[in-house]
Structure formats: structure tokens, C-alpha cells
MARVEX-142772 format. One record per residue: residue number from 1; x, y, z of N, C-alpha, C in turn. Coordinates in Angstrom, 3 decimals. Each point is the difference from the previous one (the first is absolute). Layout:
BEGIN
<NUM,<X,Y,Z>,<X,Y,Z>,<X,Y,Z>> ...
This chain:
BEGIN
<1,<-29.978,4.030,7.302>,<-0.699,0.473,1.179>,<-0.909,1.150,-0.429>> <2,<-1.101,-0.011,0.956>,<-1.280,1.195,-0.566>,<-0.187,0.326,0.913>> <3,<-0.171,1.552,0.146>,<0.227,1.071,1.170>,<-1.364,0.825,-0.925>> <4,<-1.168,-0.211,1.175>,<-1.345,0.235,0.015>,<-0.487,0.445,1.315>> <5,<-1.546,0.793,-0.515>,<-0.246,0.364,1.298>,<-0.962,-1.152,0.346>> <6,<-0.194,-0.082,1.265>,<-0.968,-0.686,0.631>,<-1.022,-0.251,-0.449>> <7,<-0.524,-1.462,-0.217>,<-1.761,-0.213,-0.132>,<-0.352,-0.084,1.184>> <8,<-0.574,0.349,1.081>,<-0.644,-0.031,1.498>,<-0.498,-1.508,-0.106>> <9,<-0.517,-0.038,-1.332>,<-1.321,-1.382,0.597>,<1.423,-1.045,-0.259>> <10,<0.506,-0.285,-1.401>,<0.476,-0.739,-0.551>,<1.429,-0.410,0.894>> <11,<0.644,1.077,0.198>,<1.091,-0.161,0.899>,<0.089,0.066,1.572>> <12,<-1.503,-0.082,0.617>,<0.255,0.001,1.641>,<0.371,-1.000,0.578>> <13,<0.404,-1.179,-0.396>,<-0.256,-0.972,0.800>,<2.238,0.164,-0.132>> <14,<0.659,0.622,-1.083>,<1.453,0.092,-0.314>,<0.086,1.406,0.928>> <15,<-0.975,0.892,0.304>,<0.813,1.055,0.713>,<-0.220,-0.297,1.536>> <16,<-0.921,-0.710,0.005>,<-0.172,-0.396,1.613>,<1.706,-0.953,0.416>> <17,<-0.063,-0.922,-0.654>,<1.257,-0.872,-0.081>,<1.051,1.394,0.201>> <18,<0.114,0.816,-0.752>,<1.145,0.847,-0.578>,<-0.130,0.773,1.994>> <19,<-1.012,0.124,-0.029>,<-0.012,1.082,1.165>,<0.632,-0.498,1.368>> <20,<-0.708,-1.441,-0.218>,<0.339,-1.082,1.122>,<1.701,-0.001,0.131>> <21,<0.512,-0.354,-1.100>,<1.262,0.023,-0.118>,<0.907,1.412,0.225>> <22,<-0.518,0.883,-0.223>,<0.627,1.230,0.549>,<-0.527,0.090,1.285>> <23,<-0.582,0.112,0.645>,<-0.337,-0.434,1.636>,<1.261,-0.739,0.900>> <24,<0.319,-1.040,-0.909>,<0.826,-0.974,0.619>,<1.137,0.996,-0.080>> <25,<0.760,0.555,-0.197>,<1.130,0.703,-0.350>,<0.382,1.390,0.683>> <26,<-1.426,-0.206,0.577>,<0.016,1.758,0.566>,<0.535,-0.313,1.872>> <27,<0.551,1.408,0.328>,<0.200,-0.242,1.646>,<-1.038,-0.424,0.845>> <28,<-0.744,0.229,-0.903>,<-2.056,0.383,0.891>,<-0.661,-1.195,0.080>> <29,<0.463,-1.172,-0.749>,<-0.644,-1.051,-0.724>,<-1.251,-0.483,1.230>> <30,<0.600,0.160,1.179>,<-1.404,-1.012,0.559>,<-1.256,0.880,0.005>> <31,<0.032,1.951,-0.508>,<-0.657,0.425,-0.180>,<-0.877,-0.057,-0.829>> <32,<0.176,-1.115,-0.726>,<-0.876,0.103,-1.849>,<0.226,-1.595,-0.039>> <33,<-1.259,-0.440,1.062>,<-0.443,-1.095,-0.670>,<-1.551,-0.154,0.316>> <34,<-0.667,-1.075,-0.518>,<-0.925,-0.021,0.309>,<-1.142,0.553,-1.138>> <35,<-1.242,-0.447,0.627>,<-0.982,0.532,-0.805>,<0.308,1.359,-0.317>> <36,<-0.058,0.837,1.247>,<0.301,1.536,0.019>,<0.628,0.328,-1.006>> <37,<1.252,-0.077,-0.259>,<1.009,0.087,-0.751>,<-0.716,-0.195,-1.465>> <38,<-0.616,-1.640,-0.018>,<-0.406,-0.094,-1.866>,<-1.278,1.188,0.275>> <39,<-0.756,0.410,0.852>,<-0.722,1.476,-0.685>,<0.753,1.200,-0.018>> <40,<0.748,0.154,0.909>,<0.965,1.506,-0.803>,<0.723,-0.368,-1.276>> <41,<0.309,-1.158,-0.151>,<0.467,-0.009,-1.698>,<-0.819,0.205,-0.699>> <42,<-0.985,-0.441,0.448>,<-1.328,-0.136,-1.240>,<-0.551,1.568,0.033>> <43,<-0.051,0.481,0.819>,<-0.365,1.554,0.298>,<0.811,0.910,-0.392>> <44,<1.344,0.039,-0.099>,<1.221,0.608,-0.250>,<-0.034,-0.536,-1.875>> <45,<-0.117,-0.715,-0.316>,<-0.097,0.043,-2.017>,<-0.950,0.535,-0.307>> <46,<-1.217,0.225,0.646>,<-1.124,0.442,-0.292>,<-0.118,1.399,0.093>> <47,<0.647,0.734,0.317>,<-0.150,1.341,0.547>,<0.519,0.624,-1.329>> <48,<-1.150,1.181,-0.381>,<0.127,0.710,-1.133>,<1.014,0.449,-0.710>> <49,<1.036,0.209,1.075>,<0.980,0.588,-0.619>,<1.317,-0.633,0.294>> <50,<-0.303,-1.381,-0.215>,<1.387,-0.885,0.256>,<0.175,-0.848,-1.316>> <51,<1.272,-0.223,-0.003>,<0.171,-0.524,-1.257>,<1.136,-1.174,0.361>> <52,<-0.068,-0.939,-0.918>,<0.699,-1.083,-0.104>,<0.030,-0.807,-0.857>> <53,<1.259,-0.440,-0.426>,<1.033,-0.050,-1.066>,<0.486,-1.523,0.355>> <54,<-0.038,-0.732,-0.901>,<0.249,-1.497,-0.043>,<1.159,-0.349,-1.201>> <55,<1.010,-1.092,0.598>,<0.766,-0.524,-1.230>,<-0.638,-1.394,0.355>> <56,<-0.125,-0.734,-1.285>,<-0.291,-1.010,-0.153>,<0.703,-1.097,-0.845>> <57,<0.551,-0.734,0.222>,<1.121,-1.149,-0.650>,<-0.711,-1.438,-0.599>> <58,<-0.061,-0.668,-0.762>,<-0.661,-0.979,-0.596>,<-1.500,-0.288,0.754>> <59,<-0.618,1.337,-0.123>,<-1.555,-0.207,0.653>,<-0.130,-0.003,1.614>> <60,<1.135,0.330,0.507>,<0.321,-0.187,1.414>,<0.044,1.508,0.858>> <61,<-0.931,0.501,0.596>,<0.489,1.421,0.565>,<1.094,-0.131,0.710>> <62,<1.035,0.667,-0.009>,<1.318,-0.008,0.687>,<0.561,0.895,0.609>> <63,<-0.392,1.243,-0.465>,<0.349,1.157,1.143>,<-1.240,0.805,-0.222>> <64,<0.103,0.958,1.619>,<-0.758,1.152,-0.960>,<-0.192,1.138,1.301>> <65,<-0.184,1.291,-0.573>,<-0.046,0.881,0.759>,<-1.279,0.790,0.369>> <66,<0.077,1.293,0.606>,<-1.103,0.373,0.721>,<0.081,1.793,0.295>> <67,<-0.597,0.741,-0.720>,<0.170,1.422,0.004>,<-1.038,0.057,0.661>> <68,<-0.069,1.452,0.971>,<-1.231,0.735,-0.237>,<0.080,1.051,-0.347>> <69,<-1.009,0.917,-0.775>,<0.404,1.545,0.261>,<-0.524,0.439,0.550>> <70,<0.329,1.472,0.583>,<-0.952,1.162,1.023>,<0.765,0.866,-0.076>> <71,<-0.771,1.235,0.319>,<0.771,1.313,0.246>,<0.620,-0.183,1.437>> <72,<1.479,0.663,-0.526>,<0.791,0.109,1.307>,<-0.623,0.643,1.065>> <73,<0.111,-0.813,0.960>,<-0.527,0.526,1.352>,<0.883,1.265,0.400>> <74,<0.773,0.455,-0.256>,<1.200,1.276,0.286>,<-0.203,1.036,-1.104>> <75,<-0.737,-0.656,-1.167>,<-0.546,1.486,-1.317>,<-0.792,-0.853,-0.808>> <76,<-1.428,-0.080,0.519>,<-0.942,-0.504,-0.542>,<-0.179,0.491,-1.570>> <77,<0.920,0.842,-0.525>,<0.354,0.139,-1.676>,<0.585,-0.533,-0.752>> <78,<0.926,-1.272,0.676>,<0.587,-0.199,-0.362>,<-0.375,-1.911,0.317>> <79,<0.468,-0.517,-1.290>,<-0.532,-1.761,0.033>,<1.158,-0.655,-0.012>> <80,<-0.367,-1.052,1.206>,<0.849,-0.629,0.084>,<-0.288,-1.400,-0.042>> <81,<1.297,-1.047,-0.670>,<-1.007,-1.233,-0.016>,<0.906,-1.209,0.856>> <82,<-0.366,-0.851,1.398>,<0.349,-0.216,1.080>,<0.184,-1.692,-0.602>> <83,<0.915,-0.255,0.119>,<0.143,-1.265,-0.325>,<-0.104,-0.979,1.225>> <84,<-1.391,-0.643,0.198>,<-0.140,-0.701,1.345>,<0.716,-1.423,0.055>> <85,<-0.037,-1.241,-1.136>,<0.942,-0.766,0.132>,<0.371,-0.216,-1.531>> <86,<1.114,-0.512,-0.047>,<0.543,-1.226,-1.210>,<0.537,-1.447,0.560>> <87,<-0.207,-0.773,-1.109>,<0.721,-1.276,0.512>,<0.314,-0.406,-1.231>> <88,<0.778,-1.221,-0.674>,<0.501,-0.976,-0.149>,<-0.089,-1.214,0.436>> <89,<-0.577,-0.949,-0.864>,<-0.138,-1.586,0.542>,<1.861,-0.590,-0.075>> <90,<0.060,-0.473,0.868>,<1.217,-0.539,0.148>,<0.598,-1.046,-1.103>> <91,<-1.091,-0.599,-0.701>,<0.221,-0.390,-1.376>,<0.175,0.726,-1.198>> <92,<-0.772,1.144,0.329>,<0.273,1.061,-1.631>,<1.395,0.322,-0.287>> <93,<-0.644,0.353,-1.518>,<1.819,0.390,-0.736>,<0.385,0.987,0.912>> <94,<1.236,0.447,-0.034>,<1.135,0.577,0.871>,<-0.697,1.693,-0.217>> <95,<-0.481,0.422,-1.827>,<-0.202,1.133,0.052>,<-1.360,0.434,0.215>> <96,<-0.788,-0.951,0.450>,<-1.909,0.307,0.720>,<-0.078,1.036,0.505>> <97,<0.458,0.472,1.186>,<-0.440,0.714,1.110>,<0.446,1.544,-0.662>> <98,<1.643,-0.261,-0.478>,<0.047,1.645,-1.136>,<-0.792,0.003,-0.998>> <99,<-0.236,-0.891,-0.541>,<-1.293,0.498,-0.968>,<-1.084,0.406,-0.116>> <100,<-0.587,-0.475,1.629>,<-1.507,0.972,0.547>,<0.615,1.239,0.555>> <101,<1.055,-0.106,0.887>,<0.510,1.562,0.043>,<-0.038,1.412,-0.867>> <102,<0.897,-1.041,-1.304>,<-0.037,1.055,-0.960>,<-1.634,0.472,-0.709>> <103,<-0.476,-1.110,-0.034>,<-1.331,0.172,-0.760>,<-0.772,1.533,1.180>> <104,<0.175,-0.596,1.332>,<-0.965,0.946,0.893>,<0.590,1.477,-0.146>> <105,<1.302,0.172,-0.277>,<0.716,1.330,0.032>,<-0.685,0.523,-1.460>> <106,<0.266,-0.542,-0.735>,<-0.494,0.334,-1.219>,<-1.832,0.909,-0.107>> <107,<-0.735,-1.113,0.448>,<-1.600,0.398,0.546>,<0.346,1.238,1.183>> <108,<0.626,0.069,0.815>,<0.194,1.034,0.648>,<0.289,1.295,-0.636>> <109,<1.213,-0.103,-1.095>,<0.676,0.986,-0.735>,<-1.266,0.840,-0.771>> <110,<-0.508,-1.201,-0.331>,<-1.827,0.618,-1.354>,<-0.587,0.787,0.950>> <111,<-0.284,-0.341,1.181>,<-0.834,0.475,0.779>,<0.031,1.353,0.857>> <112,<1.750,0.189,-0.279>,<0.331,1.394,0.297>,<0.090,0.137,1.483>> <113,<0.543,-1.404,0.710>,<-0.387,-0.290,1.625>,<1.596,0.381,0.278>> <114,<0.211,-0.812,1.689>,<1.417,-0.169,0.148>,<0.029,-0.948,1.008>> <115,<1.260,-0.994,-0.714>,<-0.212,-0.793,0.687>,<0.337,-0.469,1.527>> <116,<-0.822,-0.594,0.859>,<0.526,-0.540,1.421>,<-0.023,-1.117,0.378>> <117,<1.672,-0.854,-0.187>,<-0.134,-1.313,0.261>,<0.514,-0.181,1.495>> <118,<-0.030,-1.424,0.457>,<0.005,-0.224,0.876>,<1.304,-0.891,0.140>> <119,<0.752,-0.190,0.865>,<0.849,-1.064,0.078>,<0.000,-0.380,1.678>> <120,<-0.498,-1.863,0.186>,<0.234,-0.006,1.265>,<1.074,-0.330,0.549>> <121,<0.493,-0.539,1.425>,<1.003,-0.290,0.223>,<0.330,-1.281,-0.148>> <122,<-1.116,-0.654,-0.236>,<0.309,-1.331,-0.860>,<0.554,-0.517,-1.296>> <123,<-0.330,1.363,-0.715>,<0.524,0.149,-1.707>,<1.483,-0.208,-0.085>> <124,<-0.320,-0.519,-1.242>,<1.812,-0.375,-0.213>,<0.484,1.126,-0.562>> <125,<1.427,0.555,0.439>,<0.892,0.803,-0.437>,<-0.618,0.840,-1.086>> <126,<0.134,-1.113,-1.440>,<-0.191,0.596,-1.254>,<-1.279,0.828,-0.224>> <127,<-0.633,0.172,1.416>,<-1.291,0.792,-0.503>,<0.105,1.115,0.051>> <128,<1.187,0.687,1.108>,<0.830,1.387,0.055>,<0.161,0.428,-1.444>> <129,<0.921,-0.832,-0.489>,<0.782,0.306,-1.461>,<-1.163,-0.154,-1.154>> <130,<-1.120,-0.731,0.163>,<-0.944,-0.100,-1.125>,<-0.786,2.010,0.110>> <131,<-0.522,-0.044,1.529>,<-0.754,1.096,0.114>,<1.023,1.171,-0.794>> <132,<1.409,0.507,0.481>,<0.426,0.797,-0.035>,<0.377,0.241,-1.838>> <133,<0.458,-1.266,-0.251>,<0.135,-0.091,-1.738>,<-1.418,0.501,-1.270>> <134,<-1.136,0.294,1.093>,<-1.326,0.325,-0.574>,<-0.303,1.362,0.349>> <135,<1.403,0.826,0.424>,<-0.289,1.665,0.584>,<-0.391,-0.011,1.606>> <136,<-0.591,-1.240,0.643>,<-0.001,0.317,1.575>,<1.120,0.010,0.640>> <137,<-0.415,0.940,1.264>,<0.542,-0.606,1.150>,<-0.425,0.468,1.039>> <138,<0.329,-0.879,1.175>,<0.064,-0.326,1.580>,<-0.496,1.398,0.478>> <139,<-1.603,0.278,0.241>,<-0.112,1.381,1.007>,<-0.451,-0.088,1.136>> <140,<-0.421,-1.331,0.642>,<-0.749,-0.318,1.398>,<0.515,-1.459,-0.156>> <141,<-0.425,-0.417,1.470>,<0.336,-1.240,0.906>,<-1.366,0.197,0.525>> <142,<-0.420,-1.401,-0.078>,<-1.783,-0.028,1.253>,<0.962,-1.132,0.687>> <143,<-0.547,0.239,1.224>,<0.270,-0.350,1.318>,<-1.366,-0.420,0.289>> <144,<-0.347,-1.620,0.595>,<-1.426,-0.645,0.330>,<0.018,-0.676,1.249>> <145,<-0.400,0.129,1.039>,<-0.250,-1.059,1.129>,<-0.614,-1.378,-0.988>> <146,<0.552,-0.945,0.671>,<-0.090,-1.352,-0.736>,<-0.211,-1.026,1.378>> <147,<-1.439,-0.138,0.057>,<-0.070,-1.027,1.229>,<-0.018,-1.158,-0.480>> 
């Protein structure tokens, strides 16, 4: 497996798929479909200071994740880098999705950021125990009206 960053051109048509598929998984899902949706993906990789991290399995993108950085809105001195999604193809090897994890913590660590992941209430269990085994933990709950 090869844990790379993103080609935009070469790999959009695997992160759109990738994005699509994390959509499906989320509480929000009927929120993120549609054209709309493929331009905030396409708008959201594109943005200067976002980064994303791909594992790839016999030529196949299979997982992959999604940083951004910015100065903390609470001490604009301080960088923080916001992890907007990850996924896993339901076919990839078992260790995909920790391996863009680790890779993004790592690029975070260089970068002298800190990290902020996300876990929804859709996530399985092990994403508690993955975050916390990487130095996080649990400091907010978002609460969303969901029509």
C-alpha cells in the first residue's frame, strides 16, 4: 500500500467517489448530494491550505483523508490543522484509513500545528480509541438541526 498526497487532476475522479462515499455514512447524508455537494468537494481540495493524503492499494485509491490548516480562531498564534473528512473504501485493507491517519498526524507534527479531528455519530467505536491512541481527546460535541 502507498500513502501519498493527492494529484488534484490525476486523482479527482477517486476523491469525488471517496467523498461520495463518506457522505453516505454521515447523519447529514441527504445534505451532501448533488451537484452542490461535487463543487464544495471540488472547492474544499482546492483551497490553499488544505491538504490531502491518499492510500492507494494495487493502483486503486482506497482511503483517504482531508486536513485543513488555519490559525485558531480562539489564538490566531497558534495553528491548527482541522481534519474535515476521512474514509475508507469498504474494500480496502483493514489498515487504510490508519495509515492516512498516521501519515496526516505526522504532516501535522512537521508543521508544528495541532491536531482537530472529528468523530461523527455515525463513526464506528474504534475511532474513539484510534483518535485517543494518537494523544487526542474528546473536547466538544456539535449539535446540528438536520431537516
Amino acid at each position: 500500500m502507498i500513502i501519498r498526497p493527492a494529484d488534484l487532476e490525476k486523482d479527482a475522479l477517486a476523491i469525488l467517489d471517496g467523498a461520495k462515499d463518506f457522505a453516505t455514512r454521515t447523519p447529514m447524508n441527504h445534505l451532501l448530494q448533488g451537484d452542490s455537494y461535487t463543487d464544495a468537494v471540488a472547492r474544499i481540495v482546492t483551497l490553499p491550505d488544505f491538504e490531502l493524503t491518499l492510500a492507494e492499494h494495487n493502483d486503486v485509491v482506497v482511503a483517504g483523508i482531508g486536513i485543513f490548516y488555519s490559525a485558531f480562531i480562539w489564538n490566531p498564534e497558534i495553528l491548527v490543522a482541522e481534519e474535515h473528512f476521512w474514509w475508507a473504501d469498504k474494500d480496502a485493507p483493514y489498515s487504510a484509513g490508519f495509515k492516512v491517519i498516521k501519515q496526516a498526524i505526522k504532516n501535522i507534527e512537521e508543521r508544528g500545528a495541532i491536531p482537530m479531528f472529528k468523530s461523527l455519530t455515525t463513526s464506528h467505536k474504534g475511532v474513539d480509541k484510534v483518535y485517543r491512541s494518537l494523544g487526542m481527546k474528546p473536547v466538544e460535541t456539535l449539535y446540528m438541526r438536520v431537516k
